[in-house]
N, C-alpha and C positions, 0 to 999 in steps of 0.2 A: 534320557535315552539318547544313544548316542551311536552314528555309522561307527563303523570303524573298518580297515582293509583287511582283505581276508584275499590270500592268493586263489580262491577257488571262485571263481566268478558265477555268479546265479544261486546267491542263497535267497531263500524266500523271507516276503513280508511280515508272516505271520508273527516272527516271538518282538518286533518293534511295532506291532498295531496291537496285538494282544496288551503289550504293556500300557501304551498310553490309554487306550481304550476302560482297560481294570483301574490302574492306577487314580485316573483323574475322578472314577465313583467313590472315592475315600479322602478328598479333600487335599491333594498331595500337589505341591507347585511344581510342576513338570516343562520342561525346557527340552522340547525336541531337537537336536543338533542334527546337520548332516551337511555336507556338500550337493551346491547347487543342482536338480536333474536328478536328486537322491528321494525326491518326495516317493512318501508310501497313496496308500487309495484316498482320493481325496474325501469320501462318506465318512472313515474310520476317523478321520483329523476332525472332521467334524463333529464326530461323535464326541469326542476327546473334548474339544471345548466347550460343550453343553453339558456334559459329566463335571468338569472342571465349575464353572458357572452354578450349577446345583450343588453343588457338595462342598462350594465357599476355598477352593484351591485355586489354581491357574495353569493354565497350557501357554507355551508361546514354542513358535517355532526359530533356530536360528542357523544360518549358514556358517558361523565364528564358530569353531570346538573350542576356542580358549574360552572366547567370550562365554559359552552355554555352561562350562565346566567351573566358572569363577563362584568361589561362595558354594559350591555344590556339596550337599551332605552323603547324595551315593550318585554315582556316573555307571551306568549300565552299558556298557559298549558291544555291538552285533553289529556284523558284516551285513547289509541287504545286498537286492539288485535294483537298480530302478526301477519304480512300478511302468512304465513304457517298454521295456526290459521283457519283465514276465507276462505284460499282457501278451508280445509278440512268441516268449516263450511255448507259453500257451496254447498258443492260436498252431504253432508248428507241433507242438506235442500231439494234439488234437489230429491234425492233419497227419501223424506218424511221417513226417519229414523230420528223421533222425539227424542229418550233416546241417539243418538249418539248425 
């Protein structure tokens, strides 16, 4: 599972926590990529390596895209935003402070 840039800035967490989270309950060696400050929720990563761990696969996280993509049988690439990003998101949605 891999970032990747997307000109639209603020796409959500959900289809790169959904994947490791599904993926690592079927035994699958999963290699999270992304640039630095790109982490998702840190509960969902955790999930991900306990799924990984029971099901005889592997989770590792890595900041290199060449490095994560080397030897890779499928590279899943989605735009996030940072998860510090969407909590403030959030918190302003919430609050209906549209221009923040």
């Amino acid at each position: 599972m891999s970032w990747a840039y997307s000109p639209s800035y603020g796409k959500p967490l959900s289809v790169p926590q959904g994947i490791i989270a599904l993926m690592s309950r079927f035994g699958m060696h999963i290699e999270l990529a992304y640039p630095e400050g790109y982490g998702l929720i840190p509960e969902i990563v955790e999930i991900a390596k306990t799924n990984a761990k029971q099901s005889g696969g592997s989770f590792t996280v890595s900041y290199s895209m060449s490095d994560a993509m080397r030897d890779a049988d499928i590279v899943y690439p989605k735009s996030w935003a940072p998860y510090h990003i969407m909590q403030q998101r959030t918190r302003l949605l919430m609050a209906g402070t549209k221009p923040g």
